[in-house]
N, C-alpha and C positions, 0 to 999 in steps of 0.2 A: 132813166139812167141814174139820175141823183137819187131814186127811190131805192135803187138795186145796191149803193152803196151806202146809203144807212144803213140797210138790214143784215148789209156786210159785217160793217162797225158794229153794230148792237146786239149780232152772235158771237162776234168775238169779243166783246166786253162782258157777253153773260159769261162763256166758258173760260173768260179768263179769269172773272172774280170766282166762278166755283171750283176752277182748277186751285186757285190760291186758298179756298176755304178749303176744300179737301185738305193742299198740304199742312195749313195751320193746323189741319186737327191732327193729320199722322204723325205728324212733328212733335204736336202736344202729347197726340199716347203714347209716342217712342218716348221723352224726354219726363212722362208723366204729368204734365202742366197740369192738364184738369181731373187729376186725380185725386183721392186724398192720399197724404204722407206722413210722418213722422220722422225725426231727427235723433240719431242713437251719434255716440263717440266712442271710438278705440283709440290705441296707442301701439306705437313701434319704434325702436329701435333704429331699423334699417328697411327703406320703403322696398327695397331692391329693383328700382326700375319702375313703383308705381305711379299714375301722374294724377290729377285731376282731372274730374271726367271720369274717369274708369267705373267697370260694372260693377255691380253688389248684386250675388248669389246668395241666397238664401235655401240651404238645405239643396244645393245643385241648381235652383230656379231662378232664375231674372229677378230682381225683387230692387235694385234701384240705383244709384250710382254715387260716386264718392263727390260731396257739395263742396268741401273745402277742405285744405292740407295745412296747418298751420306749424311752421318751423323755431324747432325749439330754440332756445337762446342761449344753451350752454352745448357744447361737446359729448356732457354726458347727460344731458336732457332726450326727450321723447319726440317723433311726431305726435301731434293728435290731429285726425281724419273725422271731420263732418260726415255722416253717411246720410243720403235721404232714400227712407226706406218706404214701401208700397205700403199702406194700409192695412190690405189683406194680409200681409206675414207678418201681420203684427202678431197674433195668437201663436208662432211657432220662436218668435225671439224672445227667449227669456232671459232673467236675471244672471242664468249661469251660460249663456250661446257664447262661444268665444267665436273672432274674429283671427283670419288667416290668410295671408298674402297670396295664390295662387297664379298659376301660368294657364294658360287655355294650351291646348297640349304642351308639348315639347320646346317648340321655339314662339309662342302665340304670345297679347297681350298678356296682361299682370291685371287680375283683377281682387277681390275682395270678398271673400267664400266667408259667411255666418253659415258656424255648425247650429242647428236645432236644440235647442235647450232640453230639459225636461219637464215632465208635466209636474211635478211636487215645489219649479218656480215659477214664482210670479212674472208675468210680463215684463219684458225692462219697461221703463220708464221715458217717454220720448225727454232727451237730452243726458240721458244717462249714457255712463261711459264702460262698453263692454271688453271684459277679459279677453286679450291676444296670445299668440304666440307662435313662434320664427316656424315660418312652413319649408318644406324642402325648395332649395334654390337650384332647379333642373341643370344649369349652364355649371354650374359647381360640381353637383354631381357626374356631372360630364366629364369636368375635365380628371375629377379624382378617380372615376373608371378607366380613361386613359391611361391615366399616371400608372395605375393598378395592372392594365394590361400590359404594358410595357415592361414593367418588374416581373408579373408573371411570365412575359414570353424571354425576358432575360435568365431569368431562373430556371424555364423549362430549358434553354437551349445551353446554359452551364450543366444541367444534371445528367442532359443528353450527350454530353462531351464527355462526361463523369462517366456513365454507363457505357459507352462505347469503348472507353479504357478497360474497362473491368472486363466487359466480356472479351476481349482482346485475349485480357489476362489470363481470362481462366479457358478462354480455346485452347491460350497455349500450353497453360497448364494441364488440360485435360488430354492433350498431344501429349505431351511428357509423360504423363500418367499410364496413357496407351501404350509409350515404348517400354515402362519399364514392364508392364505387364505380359506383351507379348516376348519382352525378353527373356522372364520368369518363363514362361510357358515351353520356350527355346532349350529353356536350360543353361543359360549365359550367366555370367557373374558369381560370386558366390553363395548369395540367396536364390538363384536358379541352380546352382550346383545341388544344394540340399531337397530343392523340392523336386527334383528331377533323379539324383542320382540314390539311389536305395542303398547302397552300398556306406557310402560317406553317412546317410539318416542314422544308418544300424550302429556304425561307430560310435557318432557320437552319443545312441541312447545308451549304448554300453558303457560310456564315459560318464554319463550324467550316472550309473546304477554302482559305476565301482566307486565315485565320490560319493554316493548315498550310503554305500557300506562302511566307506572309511568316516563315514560321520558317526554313524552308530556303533562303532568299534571305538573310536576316542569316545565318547559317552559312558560307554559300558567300562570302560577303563579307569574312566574318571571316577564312577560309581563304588569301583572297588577300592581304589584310592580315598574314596572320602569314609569307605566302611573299616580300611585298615587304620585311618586316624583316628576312627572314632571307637576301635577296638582297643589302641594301642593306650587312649584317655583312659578310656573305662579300666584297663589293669593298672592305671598311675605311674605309667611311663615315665611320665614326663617329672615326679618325683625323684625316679632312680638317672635320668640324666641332672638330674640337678645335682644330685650326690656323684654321677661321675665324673660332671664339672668341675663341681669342687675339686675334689683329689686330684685331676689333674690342672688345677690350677695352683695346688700345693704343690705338688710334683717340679711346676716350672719355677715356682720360686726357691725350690730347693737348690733345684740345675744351678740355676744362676747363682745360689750363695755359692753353691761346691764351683763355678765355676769360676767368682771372683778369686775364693781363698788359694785356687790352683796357680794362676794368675800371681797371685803376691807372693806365694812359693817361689814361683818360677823364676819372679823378678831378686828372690835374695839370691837364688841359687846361682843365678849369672855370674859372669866376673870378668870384669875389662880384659883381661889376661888372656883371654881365650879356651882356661878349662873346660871342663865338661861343656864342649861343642856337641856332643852327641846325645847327651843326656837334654840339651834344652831344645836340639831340633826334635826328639821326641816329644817332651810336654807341649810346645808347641802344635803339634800337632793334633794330641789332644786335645787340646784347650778348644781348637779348630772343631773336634769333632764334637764337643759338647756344645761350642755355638752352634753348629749345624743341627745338632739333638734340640736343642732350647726350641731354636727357628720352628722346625720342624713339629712338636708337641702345640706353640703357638698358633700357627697355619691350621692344623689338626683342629686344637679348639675355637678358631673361625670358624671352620667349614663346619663344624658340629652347632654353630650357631645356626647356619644354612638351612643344613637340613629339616626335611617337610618332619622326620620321625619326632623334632625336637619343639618344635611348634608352637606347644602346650606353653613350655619354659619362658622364653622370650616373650609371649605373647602375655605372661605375666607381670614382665619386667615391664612394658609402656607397649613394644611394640604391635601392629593392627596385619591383617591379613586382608589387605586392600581388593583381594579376588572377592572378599565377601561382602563387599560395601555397595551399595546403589550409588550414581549419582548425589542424588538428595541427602542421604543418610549422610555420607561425606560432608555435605556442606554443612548440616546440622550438630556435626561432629565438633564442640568446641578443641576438642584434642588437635586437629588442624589449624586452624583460627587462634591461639593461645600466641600473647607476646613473648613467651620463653623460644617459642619456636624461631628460628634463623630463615628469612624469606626475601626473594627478589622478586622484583616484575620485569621481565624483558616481554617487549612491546615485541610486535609482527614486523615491523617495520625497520628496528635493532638487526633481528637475529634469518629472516629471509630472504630469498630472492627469486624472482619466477626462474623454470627451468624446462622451458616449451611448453606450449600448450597451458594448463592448468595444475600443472605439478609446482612445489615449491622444493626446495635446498636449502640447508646454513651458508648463505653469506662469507665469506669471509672476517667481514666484523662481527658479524652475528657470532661467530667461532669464539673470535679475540675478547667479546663481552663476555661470552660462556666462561673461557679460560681464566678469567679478571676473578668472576664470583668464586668458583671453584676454587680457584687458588687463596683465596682469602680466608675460606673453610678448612685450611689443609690440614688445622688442627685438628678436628673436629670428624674428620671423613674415616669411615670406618668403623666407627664408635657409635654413632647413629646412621638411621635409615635416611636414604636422599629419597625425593619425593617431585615429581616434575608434572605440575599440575600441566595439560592444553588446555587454551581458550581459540571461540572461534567467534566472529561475529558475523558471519557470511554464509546465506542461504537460512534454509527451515530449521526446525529443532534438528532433522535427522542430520543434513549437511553438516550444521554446526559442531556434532559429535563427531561425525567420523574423520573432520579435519582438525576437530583440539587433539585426537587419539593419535592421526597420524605425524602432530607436532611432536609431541611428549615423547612419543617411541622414538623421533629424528633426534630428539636434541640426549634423549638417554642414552641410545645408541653412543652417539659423540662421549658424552661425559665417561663411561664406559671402556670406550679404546682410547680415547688421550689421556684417562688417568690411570688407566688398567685397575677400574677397582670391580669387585666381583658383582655382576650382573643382578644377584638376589638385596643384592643392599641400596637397589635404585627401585623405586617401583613408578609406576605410571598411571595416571590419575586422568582422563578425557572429563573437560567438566562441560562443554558448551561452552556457553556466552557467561556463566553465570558464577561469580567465583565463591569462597565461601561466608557465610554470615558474620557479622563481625569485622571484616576488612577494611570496610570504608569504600566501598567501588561494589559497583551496580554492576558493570559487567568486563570483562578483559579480552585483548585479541592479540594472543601469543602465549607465550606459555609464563610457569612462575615458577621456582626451583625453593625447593621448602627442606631446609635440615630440621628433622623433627629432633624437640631435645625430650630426653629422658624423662618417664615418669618419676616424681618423686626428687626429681632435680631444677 
């Protein structure tokens, strides 16, 4: 019995020291004890979670574990990490192997990945200290994919509310579109009137062919017109009106002497007393008809000023034939732009007012400003040409003309019936935006009323 329990004890003493020497030695090759080793250094930063103890990979292989963590002594100091590395990866860590924080997958330990050097470096050195640098931080990355998902599923679900309006939009527009077209088709409205009704088409293409005639009938008009003035130059016309000028400009000053001397007659021949009452309501009367002759030869040599046949003449004396001027040319015209010339600027703003829609009118003050210049000129009006430049500063080139053209014509019109002077002594100038050289002003928005003064004066 006593025999049966020693040999109890003394198998469980063997298997108990060889169970313990087993684990000493797995212990040892997990932990490397009886291996040989070597000692390298890195540095970091930011361990992010790694501890002592932790593994060292070497080119993805087990190769040893981190011996000690020494912490820095300043805030912007380093860790430096003891690594004790296998023996055998010694030949694959070189001079240039950097050192790199890793995760063992996604949410695993934090260990210590040495990349593989190259063969053209020398071995590190055991105690030497190898190049690192910051590896991705999985848990970071995590959460700035989230952050990123979130933005993106905000932004797909605002663009999704965006797009749901538009085609809204355009279903309904594309509805609308539908009814006008089946309207068209109906014959409804009066764009379905035209494309349906053959009748009403034919009128108006008859309309658009008798305005196409009357356009080439005023042309052909104009043609002869410009070949009888230049018929009329060629035989020196405008010589022989200059001499009929003359003469009846001697003519009126004759009137007038014979009509004063009649006049001072008349006034001896009176007499307080009442005689010859019938003898002075005749000279009177006279006198009456010779002012009415005067007037009248007067009037006569205006309107010979007027006339297209006399052109030549006048066109000598200073004045221009503005039908033949470009834009441009105008501006470049010092004959315009000269300080002899008499010039206002009434602003858009002085002289219009809206009158529905897009049309403008003279103001009421706009009128009383016009009437102020005008009236100031009264010496002067008649004697020379008036000139009413438009400006416009609103819309393209083309806009801008056809609203300085339809200024100048509103405000000439005006000066025209309130002063009753003859329509050929106003002429009308559309410039744009752009007034002429010379002024001092870059650009005008309204019109400008220009008394041109005589050449030679």
């Amino acid at each position: 019995m006593i025999r049966n329990r020693d040999l109890t004890v003394g198998v469980f003493l063997i298997v108990g020291v060889v169970l313990f020497t087993v684990g000493i030695f797995l212990i040892g090759s997990q932990r490397q004890t009886f291996s040989r080793n070597f000692d390298v250094y890195t540095q970091f930063s930011d361990l992010n979670g790694l501890m002592k103890g932790a593994k060292v990979q070497v080119a993805g292989s087990a190769a040893g574990e981190v011996r000690d963590i020494l912490v820095p002594e300043s805030p912007d100091g380093r860790f430096r990490l003891r690594l004790k590395i296998d023996e055998r990866f010694h030949s694959m860590v070189r001079a240039d192997s950097v050192a790199v924080i890793s995760t063992e997958g996604v949410i695993g330990d934090k260990f210590v990945q040495i990349l593989a050097g190259s063969a053209q470096f020398a071995e590190a050195a055991p105690g030497s200290t190898l190049p690192s640098k910051t590896g991705i931080d999985m848990a970071l990355m995590m959460e700035k994919s989230a952050r990123l998902l979130d933005e993106t599923s905000s932004t797909i679900k605002t663009t999704s509310e965006k797009l749901n309006g538009t085609l809204d939009a355009a279903t309904i527009t594309v509805r609308n579109a539908n009814d006008v077209i089946v309207g068209l088709r109906e014959g409804k409205g009066t764009a379905g009137m035209l494309l349906r009704d053959e009748e009403t088409a034919s009128r108006i293409r008859q309309t658009v062919a008798s305005i196409q005639n009357t356009a080439d009938s005023l042309n052909h008009s104009a043609r002869q017109a410009d070949a009888l003035v230049s018929d009329l130059n060629a035989r020196q016309f405008g010589a022989k009106a200059d001499e009929l000028l003359e003469s009846a400009q001697v003519a009126t000053d004759n009137v007038r002497a014979t009509t004063s001397q009649i006049r001072q007659a008349v006034d001896a021949t009176l007499r307080p007393n009442g005689q010859g009452v019938d003898t002075a309501t005749n000279l009177r009367e006279i006198v009456a008809n010779l002012d009415q002759t005067t007037e009248n030869m007067v009037e006569d040599t205006e309107a010979a000023k007027h006339s297209i046949l006399l052109r030549g003449y006048f066109k000598r004396q200073g004045y221009f034939d503005l039908a033949r001027l470009s834009a441009d040319d105008y501006r470049k015209n010092k004959r315009f732009s000269t300080p002899r010339n008499r010039r206002e600027w009434l602003s858009e703003r002085e002289l219009f007012e809206a009158n529905g829609g897009h049309n403008e009118t003279l103001s009421p003050a706009g009128r009383a400003r016009i009437d102020g210049v005008v009236t100031s000129w009264a010496g002067s009006l008649g004697a020379s040409p008036l000139i009413v430049e438009g400006y416009a500063t609103t819309g393209n080139a083309a806009d801008q003309m056809s609203l300085s053209r339809s200024r100048a014509i509103m405000v000439r019109e005006y000066i025209r019936s309130r002063f009753r002077l003859d329509g050929q002594m106003i002429a009308v100038e559309p410039l744009g935006s752009q007034p002429p050289t010379g002024l001092g002003r870059d650009q005008w928005d309204g019109v400008s009323v220009l008394l041109l003064a005589r050449s030679g004066h």
